[in-house]
N, C-alpha and C positions, 0 to 999 in steps of 0.2 A: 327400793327407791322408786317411788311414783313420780314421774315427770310433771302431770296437770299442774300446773299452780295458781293457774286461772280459774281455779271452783266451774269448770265445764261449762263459764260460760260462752266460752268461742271454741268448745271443742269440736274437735273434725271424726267424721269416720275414717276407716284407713281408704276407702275410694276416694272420698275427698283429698284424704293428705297426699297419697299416691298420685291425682288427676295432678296438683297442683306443683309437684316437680317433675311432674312427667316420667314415674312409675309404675311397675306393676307393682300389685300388693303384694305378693308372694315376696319381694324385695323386703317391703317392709316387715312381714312375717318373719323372713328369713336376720335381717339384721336386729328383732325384736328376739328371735333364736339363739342370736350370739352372743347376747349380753348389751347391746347398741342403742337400745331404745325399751324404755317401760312407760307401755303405755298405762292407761289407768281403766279400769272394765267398767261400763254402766251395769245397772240393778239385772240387765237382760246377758251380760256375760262380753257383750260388744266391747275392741278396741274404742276408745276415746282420747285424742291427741288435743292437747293445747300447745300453748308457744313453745314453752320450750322443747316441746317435740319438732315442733315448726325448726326453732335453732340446732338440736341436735342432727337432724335430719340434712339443713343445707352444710354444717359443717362436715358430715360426712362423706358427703359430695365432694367439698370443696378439700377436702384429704386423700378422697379417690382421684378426682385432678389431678392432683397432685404424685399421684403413683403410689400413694400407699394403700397396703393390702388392707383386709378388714381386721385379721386380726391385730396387726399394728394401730389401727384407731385404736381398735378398744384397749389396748394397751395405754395407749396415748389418753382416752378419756378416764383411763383406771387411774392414773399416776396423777398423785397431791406435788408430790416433791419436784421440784425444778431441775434438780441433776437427774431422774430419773429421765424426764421427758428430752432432754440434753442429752442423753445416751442413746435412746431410741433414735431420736431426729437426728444423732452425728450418723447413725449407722446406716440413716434412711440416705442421708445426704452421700457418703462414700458410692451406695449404690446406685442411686441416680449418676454419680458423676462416670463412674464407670460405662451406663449405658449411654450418656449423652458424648463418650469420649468413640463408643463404638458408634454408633449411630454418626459422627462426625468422618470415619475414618470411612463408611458405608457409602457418604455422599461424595467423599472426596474421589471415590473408586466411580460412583457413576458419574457424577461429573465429568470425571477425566473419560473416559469411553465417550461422554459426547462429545467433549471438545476433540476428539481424535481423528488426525485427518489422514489416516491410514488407511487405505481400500479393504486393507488385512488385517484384522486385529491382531492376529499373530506376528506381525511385524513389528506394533506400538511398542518400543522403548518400555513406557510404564508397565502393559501386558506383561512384557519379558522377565521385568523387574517383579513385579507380584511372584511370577511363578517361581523365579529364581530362590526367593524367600519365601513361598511355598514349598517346593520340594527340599530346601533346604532345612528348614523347619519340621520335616519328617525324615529323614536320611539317619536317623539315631540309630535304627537295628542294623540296616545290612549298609554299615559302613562302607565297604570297599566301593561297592554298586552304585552305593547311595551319594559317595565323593565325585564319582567318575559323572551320574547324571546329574549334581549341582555342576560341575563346572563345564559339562558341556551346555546347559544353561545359562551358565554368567558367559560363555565367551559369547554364546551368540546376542545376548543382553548386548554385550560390547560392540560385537561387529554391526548391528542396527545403530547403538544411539546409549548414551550413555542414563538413559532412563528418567531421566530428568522430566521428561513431560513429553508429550505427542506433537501439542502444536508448538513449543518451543525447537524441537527436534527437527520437524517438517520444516521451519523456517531457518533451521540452520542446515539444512540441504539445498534449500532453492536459489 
C-alpha cells in the first residue's frame, strides 16, 4: 500500500517531511519499519512523501500525545472494523485512567508535604498515616512482628493527629 496519491507532485524528501514536524529521519525510518508509513521510492530508490504521508504522520503524533504506544497505532491504523478499534481504545482508555488515578494520588502526597506546617515531617498526621498504610500493606509474611509494628504505627498516627491533614491538624492545636 503506497501512500503518494498526489502523483509526487508535492512530494517531500524524508528531511523535508522530518524538518517540518520537527523530526529526526531515523523516526521516520523507524516508523516506515513498523508497518506506519509507505512511502513511495523515486526512479533513484529515494523515500517520497505526499499528503497523505503528511496526514499519517501528524496522526501519529497526535496518538503519541495521547499516550499511545506505536505498536497500538498500527494496530489502530490496521483495524476496518469499529468494534475492533473500540476494543483497542477501551483498553487504551482503562490504562490511562489508572495512571491519571496514580499520578493524582502523587500530587495529592506532594501537595500535602507543602501545605505542612510541621518543623518535623515525622510529626505530619498525613506522614504517620502513609506510613501506617505502608507498613501495613507489607506486614503479610512475618505477621506477629509485622502486627506489633503497624499498631505501634497507628497509635503514634493517633497520639499526633488523627491524620486527616497537616494544616487542618496544626490549626486544631493552635
Amino acid at each position: 500500500m503506497k501512500s503518494s496519491a498526489d502523483n509526487g507532485a508535492s512530494a517531500m524528501s524524508i528531511g523535508a517531511l522530518a524538518a517540518r514536524f520537527g523530526l529526526a529521519t531515523h523516526v521516520l525510518r523507524h516508523w516506515e519499519a513498523m508497518g506506519l508509513l509507505h512511502p513511495v521510492r523515486d526512479a533513484g530508490g529515494r523515500r517520497r512523501y505526499g499528503t497523505d504521508d503528511l496526514t499519517r504522520v501528524a496522526t501519529i503524533l497526535i496518538f503519541k500525545k495521547a499516550g499511545l504506544g506505536l505498536d497500538t497505532i498500527r494496530s489502530l491504523s490496521a483495524s476496518v472494523e469499529r468494534a475492533t478499534r473500540h476494543e483497542i481504545l477501551r483498553a487504551e482508555a482503562e490504562e490511562l485512567r489508572s495512571t491519571i488515578a496514580a499520578a493524582q494520588a502523587s500530587l495529592q502526597l506532594i501537595e500535602g508535604g507543602l501545605n505542612c506546617e510541621y518543623e518535623d515531617v515525622t510529626q505530619c498526621p498525613n506522614y504517620l498515616r502513609l506510613i501506617a498504610e505502608q507498613v501495613g500493606s507489607h506486614a503479610g509474611a512475618r505477621a506477629s512482628q509485622g502486627d506489633l509494628d503497624v499498631r505501634r504505627v497507628l497509635d503514634r498516627t493517633r497520639a499526633v493527629g488523627d491524620g486527616s491533614g497537616c494544616v487542618d491538624e496544626v490549626a486544631r492545636r493552635k
